[in-house]
TORKOL-4160 file (C-alpha; in steps of 0.2 Angstrom, whole numbers, padded with zeros to 4 digits, m for minus):
427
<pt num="1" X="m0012" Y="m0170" Z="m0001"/>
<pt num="2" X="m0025" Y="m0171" Z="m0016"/>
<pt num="3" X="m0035" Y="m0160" Z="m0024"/>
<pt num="4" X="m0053" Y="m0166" Z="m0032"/>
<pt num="5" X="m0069" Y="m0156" Z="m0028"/>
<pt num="6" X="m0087" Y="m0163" Z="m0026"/>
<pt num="7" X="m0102" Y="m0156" Z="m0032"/>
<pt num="8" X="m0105" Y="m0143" Z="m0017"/>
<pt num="9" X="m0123" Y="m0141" Z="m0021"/>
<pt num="10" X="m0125" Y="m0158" Z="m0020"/>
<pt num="11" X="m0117" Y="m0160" Z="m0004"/>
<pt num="12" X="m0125" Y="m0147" Z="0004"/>
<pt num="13" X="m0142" Y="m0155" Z="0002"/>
<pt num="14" X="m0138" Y="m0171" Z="0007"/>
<pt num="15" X="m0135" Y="m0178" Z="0025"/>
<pt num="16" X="m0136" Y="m0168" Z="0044"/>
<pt num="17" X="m0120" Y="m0156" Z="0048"/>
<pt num="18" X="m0108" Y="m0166" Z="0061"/>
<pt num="19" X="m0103" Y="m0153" Z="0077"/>
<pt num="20" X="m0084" Y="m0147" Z="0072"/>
<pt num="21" X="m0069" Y="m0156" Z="0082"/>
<pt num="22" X="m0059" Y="m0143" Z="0093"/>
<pt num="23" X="m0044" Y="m0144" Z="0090"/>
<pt num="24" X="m0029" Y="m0128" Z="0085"/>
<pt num="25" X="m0032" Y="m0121" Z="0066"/>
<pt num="26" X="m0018" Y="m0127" Z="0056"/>
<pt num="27" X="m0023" Y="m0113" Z="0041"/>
<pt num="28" X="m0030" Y="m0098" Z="0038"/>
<pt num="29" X="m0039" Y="m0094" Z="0026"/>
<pt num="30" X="m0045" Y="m0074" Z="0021"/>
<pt num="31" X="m0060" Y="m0069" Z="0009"/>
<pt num="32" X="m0066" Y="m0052" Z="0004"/>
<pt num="33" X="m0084" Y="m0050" Z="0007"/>
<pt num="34" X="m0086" Y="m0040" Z="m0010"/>
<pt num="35" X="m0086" Y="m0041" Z="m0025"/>
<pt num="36" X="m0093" Y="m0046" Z="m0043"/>
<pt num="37" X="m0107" Y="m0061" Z="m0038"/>
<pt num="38" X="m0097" Y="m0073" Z="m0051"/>
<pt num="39" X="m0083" Y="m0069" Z="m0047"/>
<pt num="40" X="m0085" Y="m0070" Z="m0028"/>
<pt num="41" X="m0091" Y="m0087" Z="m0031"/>
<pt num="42" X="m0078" Y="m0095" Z="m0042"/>
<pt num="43" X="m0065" Y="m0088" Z="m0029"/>
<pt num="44" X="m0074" Y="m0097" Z="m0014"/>
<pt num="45" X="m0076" Y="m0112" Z="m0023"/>
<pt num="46" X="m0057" Y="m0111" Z="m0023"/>
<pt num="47" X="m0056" Y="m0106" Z="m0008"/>
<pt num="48" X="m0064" Y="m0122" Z="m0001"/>
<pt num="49" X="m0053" Y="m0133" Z="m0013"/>
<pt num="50" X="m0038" Y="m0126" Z="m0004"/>
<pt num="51" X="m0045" Y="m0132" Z="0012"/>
<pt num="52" X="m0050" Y="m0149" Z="0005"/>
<pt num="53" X="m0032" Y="m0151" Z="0000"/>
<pt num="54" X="m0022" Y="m0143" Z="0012"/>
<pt num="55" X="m0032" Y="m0151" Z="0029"/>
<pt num="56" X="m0026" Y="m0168" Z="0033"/>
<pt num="57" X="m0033" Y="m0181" Z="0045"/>
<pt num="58" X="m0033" Y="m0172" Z="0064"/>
<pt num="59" X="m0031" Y="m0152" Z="0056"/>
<pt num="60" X="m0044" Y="m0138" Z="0055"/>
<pt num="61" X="m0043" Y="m0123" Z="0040"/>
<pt num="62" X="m0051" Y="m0106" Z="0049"/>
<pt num="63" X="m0061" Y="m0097" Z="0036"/>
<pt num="64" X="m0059" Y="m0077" Z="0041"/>
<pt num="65" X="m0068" Y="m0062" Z="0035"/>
<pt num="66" X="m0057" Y="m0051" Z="0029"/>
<pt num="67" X="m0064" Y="m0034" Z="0030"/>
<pt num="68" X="m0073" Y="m0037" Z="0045"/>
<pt num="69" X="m0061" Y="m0051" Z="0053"/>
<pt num="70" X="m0073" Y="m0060" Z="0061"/>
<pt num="71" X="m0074" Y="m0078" Z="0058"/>
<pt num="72" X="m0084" Y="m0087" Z="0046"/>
<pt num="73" X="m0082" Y="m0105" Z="0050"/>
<pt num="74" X="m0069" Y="m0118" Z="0055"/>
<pt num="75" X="m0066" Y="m0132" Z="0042"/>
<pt num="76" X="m0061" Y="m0148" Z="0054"/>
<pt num="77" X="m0057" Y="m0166" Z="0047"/>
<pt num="78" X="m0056" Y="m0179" Z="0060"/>
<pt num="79" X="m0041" Y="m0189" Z="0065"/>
<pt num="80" X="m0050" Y="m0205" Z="0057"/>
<pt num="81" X="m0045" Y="m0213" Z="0041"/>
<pt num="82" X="m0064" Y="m0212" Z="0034"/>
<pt num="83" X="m0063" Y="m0193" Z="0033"/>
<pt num="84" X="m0048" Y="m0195" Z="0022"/>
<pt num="85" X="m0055" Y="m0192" Z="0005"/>
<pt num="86" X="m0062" Y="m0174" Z="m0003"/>
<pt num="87" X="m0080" Y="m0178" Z="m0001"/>
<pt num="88" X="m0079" Y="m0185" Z="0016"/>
<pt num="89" X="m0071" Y="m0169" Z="0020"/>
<pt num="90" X="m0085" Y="m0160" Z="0012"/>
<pt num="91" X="m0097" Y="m0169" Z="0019"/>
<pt num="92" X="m0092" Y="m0169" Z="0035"/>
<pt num="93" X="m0089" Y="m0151" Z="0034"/>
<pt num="94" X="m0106" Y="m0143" Z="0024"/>
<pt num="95" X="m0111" Y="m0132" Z="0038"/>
<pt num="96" X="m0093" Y="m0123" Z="0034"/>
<pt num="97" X="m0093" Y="m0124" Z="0016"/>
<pt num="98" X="m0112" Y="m0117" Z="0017"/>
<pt num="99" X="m0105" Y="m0099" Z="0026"/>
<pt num="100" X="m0093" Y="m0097" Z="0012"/>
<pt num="101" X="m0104" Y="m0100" Z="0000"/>
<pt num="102" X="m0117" Y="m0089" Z="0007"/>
<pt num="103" X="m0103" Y="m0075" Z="0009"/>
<pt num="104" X="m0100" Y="m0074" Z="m0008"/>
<pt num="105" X="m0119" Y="m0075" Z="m0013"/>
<pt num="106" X="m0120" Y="m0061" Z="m0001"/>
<pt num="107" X="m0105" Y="m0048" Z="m0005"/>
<pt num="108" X="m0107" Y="m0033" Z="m0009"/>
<pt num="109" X="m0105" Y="m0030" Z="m0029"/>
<pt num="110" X="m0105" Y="m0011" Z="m0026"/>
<pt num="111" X="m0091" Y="m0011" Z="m0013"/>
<pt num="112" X="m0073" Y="m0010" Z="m0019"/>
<pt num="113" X="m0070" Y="m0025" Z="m0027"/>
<pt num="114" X="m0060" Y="m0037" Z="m0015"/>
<pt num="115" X="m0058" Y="m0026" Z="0000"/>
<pt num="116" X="m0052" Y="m0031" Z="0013"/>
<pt num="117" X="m0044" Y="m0024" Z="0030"/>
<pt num="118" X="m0028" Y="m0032" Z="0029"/>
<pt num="119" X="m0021" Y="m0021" Z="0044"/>
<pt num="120" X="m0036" Y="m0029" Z="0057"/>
<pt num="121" X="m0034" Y="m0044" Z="0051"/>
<pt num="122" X="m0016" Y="m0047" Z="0055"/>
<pt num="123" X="m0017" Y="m0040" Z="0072"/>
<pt num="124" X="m0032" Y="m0053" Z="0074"/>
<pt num="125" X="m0021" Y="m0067" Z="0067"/>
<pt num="126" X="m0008" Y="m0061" Z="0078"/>
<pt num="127" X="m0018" Y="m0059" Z="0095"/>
<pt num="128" X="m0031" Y="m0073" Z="0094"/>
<pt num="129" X="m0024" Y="m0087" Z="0085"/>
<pt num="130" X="m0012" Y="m0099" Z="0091"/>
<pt num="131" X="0002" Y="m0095" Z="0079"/>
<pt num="132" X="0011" Y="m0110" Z="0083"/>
<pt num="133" X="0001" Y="m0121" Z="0075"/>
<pt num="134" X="m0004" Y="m0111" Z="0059"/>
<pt num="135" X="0007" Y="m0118" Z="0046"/>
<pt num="136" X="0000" Y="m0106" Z="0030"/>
<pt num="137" X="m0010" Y="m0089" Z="0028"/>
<pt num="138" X="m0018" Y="m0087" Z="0013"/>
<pt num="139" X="m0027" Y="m0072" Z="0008"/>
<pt num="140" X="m0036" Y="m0069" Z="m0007"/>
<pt num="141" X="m0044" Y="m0051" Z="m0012"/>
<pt num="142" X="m0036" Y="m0035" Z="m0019"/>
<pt num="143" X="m0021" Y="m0031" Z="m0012"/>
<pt num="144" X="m0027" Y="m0011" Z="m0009"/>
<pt num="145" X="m0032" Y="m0004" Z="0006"/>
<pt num="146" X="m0047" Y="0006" Z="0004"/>
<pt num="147" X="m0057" Y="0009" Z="0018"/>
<pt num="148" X="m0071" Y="0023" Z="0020"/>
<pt num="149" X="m0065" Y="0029" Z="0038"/>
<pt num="150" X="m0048" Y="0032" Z="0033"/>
<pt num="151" X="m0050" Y="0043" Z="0014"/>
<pt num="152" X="m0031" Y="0051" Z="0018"/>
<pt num="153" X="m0021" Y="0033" Z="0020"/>
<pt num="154" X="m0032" Y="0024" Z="0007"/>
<pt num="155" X="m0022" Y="0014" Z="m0006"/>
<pt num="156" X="m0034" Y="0017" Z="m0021"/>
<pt num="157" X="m0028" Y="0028" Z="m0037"/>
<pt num="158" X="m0011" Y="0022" Z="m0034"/>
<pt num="159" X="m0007" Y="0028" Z="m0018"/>
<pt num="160" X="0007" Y="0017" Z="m0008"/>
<pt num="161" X="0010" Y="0020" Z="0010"/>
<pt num="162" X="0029" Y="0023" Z="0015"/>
<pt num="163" X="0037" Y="0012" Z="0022"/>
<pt num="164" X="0035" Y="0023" Z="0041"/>
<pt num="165" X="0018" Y="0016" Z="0041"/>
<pt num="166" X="0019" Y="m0002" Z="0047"/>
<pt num="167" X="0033" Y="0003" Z="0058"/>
<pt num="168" X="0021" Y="0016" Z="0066"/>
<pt num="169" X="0008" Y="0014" Z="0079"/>
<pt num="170" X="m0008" Y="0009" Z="0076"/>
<pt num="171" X="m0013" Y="0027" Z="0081"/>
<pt num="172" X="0000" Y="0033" Z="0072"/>
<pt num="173" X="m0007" Y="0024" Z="0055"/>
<pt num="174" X="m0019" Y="0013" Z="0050"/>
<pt num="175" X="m0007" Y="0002" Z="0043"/>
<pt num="176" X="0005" Y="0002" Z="0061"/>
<pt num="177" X="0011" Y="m0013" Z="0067"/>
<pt num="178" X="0023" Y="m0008" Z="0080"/>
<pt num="179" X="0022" Y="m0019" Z="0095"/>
<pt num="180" X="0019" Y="m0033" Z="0083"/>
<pt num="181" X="0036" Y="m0038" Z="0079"/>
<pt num="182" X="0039" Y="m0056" Z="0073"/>
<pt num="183" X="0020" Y="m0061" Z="0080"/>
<pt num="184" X="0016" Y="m0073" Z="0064"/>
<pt num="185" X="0030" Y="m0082" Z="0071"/>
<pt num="186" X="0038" Y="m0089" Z="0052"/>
<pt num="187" X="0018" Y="m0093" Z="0046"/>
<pt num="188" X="0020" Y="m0091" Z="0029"/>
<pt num="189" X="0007" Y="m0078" Z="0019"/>
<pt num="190" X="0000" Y="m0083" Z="0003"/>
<pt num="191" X="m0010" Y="m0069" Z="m0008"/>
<pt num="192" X="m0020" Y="m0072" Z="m0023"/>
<pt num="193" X="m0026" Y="m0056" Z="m0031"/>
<pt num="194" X="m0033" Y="m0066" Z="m0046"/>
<pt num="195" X="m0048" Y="m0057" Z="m0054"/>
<pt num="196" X="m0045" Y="m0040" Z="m0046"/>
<pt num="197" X="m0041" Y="m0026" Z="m0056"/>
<pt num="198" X="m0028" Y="m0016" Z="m0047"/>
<pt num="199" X="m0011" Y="m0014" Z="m0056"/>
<pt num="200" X="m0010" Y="0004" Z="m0066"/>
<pt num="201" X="0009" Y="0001" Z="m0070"/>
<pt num="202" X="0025" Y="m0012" Z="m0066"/>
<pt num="203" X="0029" Y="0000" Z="m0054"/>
<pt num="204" X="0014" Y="0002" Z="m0047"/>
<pt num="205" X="0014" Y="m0017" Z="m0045"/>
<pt num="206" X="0030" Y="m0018" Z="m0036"/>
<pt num="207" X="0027" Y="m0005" Z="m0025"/>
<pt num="208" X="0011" Y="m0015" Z="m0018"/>
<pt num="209" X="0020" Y="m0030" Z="m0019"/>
<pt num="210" X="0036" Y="m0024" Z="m0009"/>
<pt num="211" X="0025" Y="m0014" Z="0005"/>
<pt num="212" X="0015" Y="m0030" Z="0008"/>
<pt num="213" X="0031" Y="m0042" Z="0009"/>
<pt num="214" X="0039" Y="m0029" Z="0021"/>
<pt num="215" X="0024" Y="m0027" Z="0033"/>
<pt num="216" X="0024" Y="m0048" Z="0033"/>
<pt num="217" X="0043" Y="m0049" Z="0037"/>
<pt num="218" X="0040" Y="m0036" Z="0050"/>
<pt num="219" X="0029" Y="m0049" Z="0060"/>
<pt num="220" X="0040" Y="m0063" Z="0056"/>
<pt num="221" X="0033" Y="m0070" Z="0041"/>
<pt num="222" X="0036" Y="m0074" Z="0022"/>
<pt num="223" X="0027" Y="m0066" Z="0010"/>
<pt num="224" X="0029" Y="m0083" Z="m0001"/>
<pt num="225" X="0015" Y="m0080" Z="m0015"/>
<pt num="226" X="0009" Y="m0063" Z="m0022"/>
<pt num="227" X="0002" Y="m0065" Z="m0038"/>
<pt num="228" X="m0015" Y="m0068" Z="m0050"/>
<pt num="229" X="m0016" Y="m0084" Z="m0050"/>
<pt num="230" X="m0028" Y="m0095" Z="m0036"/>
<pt num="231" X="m0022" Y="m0112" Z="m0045"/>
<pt num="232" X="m0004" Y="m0107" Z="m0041"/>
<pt num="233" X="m0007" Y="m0102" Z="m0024"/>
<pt num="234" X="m0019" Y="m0120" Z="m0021"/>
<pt num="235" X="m0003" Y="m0127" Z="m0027"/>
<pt num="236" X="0011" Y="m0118" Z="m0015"/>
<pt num="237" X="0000" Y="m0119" Z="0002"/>
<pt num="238" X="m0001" Y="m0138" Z="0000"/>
<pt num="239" X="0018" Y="m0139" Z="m0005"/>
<pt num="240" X="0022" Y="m0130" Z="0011"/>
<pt num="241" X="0031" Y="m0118" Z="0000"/>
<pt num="242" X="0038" Y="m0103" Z="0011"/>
<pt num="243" X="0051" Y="m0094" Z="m0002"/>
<pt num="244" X="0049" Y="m0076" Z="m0008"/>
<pt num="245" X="0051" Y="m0074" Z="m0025"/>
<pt num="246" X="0059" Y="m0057" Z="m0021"/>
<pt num="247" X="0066" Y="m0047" Z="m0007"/>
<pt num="248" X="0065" Y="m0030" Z="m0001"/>
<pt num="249" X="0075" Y="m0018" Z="0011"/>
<pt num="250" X="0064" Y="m0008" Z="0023"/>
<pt num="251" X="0069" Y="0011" Z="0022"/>
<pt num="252" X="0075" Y="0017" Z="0040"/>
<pt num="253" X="0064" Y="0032" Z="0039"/>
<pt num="254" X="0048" Y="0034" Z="0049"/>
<pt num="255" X="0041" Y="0046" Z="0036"/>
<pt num="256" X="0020" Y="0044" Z="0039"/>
<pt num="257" X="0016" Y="0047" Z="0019"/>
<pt num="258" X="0008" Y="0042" Z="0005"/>
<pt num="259" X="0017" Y="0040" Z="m0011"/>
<pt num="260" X="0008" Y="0043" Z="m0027"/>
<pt num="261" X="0013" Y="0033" Z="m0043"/>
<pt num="262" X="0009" Y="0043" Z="m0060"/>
<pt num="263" X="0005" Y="0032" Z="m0075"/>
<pt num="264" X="0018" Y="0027" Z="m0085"/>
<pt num="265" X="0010" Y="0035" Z="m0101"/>
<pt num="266" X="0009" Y="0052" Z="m0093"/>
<pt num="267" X="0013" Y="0066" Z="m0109"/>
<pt num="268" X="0029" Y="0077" Z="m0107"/>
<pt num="269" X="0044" Y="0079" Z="m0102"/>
<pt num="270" X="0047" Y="0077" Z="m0083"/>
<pt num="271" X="0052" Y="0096" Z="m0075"/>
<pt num="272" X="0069" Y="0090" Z="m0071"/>
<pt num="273" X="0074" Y="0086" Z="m0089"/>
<pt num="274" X="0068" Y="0101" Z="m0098"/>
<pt num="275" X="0078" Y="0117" Z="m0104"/>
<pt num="276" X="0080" Y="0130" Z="m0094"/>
<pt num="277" X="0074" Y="0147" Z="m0099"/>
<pt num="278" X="0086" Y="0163" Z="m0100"/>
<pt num="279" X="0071" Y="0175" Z="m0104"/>
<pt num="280" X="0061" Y="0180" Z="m0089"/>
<pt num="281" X="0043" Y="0180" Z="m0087"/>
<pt num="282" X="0034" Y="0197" Z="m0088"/>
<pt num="283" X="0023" Y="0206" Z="m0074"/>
<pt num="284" X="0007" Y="0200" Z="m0080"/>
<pt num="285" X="0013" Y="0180" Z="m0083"/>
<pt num="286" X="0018" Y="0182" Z="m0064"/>
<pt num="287" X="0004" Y="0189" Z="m0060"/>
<pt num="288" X="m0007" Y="0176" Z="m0065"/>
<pt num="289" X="0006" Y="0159" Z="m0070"/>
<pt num="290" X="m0005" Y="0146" Z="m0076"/>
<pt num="291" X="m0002" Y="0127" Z="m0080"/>
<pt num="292" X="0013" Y="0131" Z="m0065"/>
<pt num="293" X="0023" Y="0116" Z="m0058"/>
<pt num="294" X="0036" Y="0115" Z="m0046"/>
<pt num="295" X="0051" Y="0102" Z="m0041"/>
<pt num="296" X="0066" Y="0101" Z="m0033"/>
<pt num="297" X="0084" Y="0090" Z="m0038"/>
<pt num="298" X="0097" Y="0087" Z="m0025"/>
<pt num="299" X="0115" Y="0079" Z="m0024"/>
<pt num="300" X="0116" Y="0067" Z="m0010"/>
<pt num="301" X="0107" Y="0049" Z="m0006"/>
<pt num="302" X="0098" Y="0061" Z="0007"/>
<pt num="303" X="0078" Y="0062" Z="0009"/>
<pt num="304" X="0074" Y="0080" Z="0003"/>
<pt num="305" X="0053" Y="0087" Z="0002"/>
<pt num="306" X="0045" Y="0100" Z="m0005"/>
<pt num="307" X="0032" Y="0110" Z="0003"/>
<pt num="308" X="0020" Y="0123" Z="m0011"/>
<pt num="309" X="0006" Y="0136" Z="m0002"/>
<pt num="310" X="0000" Y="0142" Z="m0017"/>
<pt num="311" X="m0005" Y="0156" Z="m0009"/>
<pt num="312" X="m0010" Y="0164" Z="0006"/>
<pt num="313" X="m0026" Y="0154" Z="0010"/>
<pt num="314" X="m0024" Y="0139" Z="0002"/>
<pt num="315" X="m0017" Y="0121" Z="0008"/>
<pt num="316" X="0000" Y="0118" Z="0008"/>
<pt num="317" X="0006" Y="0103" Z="m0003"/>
<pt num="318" X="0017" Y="0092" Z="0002"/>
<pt num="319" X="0019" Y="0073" Z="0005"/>
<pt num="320" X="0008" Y="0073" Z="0020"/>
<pt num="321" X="m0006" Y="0081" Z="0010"/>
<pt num="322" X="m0004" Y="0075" Z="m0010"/>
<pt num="323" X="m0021" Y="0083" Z="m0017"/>
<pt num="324" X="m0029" Y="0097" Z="m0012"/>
<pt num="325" X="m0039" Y="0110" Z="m0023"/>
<pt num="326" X="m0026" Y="0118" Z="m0029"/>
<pt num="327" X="m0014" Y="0102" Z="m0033"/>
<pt num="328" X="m0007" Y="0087" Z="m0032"/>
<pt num="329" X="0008" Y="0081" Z="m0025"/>
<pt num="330" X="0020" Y="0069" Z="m0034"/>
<pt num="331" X="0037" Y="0058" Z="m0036"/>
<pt num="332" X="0046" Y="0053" Z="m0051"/>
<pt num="333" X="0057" Y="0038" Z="m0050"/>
<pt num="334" X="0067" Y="0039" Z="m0066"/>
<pt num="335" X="0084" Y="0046" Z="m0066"/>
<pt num="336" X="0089" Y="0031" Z="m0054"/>
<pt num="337" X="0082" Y="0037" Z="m0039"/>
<pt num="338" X="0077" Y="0025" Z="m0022"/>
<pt num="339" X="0061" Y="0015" Z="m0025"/>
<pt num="340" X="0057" Y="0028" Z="m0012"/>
<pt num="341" X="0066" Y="0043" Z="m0014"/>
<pt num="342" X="0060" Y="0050" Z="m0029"/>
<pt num="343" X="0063" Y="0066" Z="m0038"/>
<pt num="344" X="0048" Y="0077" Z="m0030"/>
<pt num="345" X="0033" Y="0088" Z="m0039"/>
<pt num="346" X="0019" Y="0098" Z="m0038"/>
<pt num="347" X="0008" Y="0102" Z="m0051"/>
<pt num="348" X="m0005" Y="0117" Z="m0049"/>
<pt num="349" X="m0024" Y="0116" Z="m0057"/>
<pt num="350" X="m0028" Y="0133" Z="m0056"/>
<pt num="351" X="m0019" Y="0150" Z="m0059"/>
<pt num="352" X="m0009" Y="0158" Z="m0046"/>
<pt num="353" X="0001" Y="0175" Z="m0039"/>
<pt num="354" X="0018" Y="0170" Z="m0040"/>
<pt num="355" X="0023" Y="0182" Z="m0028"/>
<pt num="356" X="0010" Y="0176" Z="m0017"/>
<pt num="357" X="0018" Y="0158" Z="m0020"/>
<pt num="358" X="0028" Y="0151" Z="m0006"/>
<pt num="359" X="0041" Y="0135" Z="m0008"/>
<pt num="360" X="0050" Y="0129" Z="0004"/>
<pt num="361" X="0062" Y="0113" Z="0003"/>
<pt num="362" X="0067" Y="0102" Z="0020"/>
<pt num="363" X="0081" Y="0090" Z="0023"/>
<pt num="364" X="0069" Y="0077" Z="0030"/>
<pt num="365" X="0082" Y="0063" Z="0034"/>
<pt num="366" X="0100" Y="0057" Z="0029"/>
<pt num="367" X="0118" Y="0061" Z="0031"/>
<pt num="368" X="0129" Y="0076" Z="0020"/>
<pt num="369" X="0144" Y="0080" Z="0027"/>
<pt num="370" X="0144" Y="0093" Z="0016"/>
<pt num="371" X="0129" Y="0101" Z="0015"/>
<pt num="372" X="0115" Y="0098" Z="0003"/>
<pt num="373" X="0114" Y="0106" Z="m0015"/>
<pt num="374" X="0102" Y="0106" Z="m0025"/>
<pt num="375" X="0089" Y="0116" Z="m0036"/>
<pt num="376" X="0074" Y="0123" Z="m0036"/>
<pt num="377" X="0063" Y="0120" Z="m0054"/>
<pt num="378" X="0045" Y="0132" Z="m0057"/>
<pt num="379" X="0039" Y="0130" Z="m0075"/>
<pt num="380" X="0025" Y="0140" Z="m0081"/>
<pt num="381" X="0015" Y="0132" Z="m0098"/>
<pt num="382" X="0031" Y="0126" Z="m0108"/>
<pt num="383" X="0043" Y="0140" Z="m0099"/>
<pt num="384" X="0053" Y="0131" Z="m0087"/>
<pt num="385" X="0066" Y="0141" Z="m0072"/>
<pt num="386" X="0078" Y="0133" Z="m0060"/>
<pt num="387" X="0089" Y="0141" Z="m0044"/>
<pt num="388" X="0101" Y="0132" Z="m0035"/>
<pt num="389" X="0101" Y="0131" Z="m0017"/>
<pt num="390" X="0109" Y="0125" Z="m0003"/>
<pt num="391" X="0107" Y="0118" Z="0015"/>
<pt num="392" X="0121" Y="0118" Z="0025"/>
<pt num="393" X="0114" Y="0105" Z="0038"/>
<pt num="394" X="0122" Y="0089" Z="0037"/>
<pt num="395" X="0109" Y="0078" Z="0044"/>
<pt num="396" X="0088" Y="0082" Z="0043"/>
<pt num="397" X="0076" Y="0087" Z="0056"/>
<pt num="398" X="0062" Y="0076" Z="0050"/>
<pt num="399" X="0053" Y="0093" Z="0046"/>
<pt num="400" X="0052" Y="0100" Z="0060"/>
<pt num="401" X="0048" Y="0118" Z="0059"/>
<pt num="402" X="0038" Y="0113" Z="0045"/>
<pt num="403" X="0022" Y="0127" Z="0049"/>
<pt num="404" X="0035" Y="0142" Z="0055"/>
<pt num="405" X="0042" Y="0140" Z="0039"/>
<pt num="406" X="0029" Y="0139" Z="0026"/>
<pt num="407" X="0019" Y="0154" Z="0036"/>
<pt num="408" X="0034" Y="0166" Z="0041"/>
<pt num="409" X="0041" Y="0164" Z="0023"/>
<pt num="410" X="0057" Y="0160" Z="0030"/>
<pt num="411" X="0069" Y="0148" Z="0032"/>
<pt num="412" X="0068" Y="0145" Z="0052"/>
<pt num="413" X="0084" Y="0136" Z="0055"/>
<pt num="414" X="0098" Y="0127" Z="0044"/>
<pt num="415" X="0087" Y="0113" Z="0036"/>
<pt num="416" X="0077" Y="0125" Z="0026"/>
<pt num="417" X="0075" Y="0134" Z="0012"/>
<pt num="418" X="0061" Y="0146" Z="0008"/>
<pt num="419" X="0056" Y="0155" Z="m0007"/>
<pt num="420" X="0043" Y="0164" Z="m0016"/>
<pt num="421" X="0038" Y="0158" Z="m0036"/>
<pt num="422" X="0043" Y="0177" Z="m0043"/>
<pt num="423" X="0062" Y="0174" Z="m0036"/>
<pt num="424" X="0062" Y="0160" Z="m0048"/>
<pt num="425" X="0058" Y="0167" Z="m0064"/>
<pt num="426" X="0066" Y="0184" Z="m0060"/>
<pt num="427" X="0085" Y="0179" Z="m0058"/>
């Protein structure tokens, strides 16, 4: 195989389009509709010198949009040895290289840059293509899902979806993809994020990273290329390269959240580090706490939440609802913890009752023999408290009892803990 591109303008104003072959695609290929016009551009013309290299004599490339997953065009080279050079390709194919072209002249610059439906597009590639004789996937675009029907599952702002998510139906989450088990049938994926401004930290990056090389292995294929860099990913599709660079553990949990990833440069000292406080808060601080966060620590390799109602008529948050009005959920992965266990937080924008406070802490998953220890952290502006408690399950309940617990102010059953803010700072 050999790369080499033609003048496309040239080509496309020269000679009548030849009707495509039929014949079974041996690549696909994925573009985002939208996008900078530059930029959208330079990233078809690559995307056409892919198939230029990659499609031999007798093999078709499928050009696929990626947000909308309908086809673009079908790039076909003839089984005969005049169609085996780059511009007989091109010219044999400028009907093709015209709709991606005209696709990037076209995308929309005020979209998210790069979007694309990844979710659809794999269940298209799985249901309508004969994934027997696709021998590569490539994909290029941002690697975050942000779609406008689906605001509480989006990707953007650092939002990652938990691993329960590709696992889960597709009415379950818009990133399900039970049902779909091993459909790519080994294809190999390929995805170039070059020119897509997306990363906010190296965890962040490896978090995107590992979710989409799980979702790939859960339909049976390699995620053999994730980085920046187009040239690279030209160069592995046409190697037939299929090795990951890393690999990754799915959790066993079927946890439907959305895990938040703080910037690295955040100020302070995380809750869980900072001294505790011997000197109790007085009526009036209670009263009205401000600058207030919460979070828990436990003892065992066990998946532990924490649920925060501000107060009576306000949201409660938790890791199925990470920002409402009142605050935000989040994790913090130093310390050691799990890529997806972290320690949990909730930070509180406004002032609040304490005593109106409600916190509850659930063993979600896991095994303790013993029981789970752990404590309770509330700090108040630079004052910081803790309680222990314990939960003398030995397995979780994956929350259930969830809404008797947080409105009955009351632990329901031995996987809970409930308490209010004021029992924190008082004892």
């Amino acid at each position: 195989m050999k790369y080499g591109l033609y003048s496309l303008s040239l080509l496309l104003l020269s000679g009548a389009s030849l009707a495509p072959l039929a014949q079974a695609d041996n690549l696909a290929i994925v573009l985002s509709p939208n996008g900078e016009p530059d930029a959208r551009r330079a990233e078809a013309m690559d995307a056409i010198k892919l198939a230029t290299a990659a499609v031999e004599l007798g093999e078709s490339a499928i050009f696929i949009n990626g947000l909308t997953t309908k086809t673009i065009c079908t790039f076909n080279v003839p089984e005969r040895r005049a169609y085996g050079s780059d511009k007989a390709k091109l010219t044999y194919n400028r009907a093709c290289v015209g709709a991606v072209l005209n696709l990037a002249n076209k995308g929309d610059a005020g979209a998210s840059l790069g979007q694309l439906d990844l979710p659809r597009t794999y269940r298209m590639l799985a249901g309508s293509l004969d994934m027997d004789a696709i021998d590569a996937i490539a994909i290029f675009g941002s690697p975050v899902h942000d779609h406008v029907d689906e605001p509480s599952t989006t990707m953007a702002v650092g939002h990652i979806p938990s691993d329960g998510h590709i696992i889960a139906s597709q009415g379950q989450s818009p990133y399900g993809m039970a049902g779909l088990e091993g459909a790519l049938k080994g294809t190999p994926v390929h995805f170039s994020t070059d020119g897509y401004d997306w990363v906010r930290n190296s965890r962040h990056e490896s978090m995107v990273h590992r979710f989409h090389a799980l979702t790939a292995e859960t339909l049976g294929a390699p995620l053999a290329t994730f980085n920046s860099d187009r040239e690279q990913l030209i160069a592995r599709v046409t190697a037939g390269a299929r090795d990951t660079a890393m690999s990754f553990e799915r959790s066993s949990s079927q946890k439907l959240e959305m895990i938040h990833v703080a910037l690295d440069s955040a100020p302070g000292t995380p809750i869980h580090e900072r001294p505790i406080s011997e000197a109790p808060l007085s009526a009036s601080e209670r009263r009205r706490a401000v600058d207030v966060e919460v979070g828990i620590n436990w003892s065992c390799a066990c998946d532990m939440d924490v649920y925060v109602r501000p107060s009576e008529d306000a949201e409660t948050i938790y890791y199925g609802n990470v920002l409402t009005n009142e605050g935000r959920f989040y994790r913090d992965y130093r310390n050691g913890r799990e890529l997806l266990n972290g320690l949990e937080s909730v930070t509180l924008h406004a002032p609040v009752n304490l005593s109106e406070m409600v916190i509850g802490v659930n063993f979600y998953s896991g095994n303790a023999p013993d029981g789970v220890s752990g404590e309770v952290r509330l700090s108040v502006g630079d004052t910081t408290f803790a309680k222990p408690f314990e939960i003398t399950a030995t397995s979780g309940n994956a929350a259930r009892g969830a809404d008797a617990a947080i409105t009955g102010q009351t632990a329901p059953d031995e996987f809970w803990v409930v308490m209010s803010g004021d029992v924190i700072v008082t004892n």
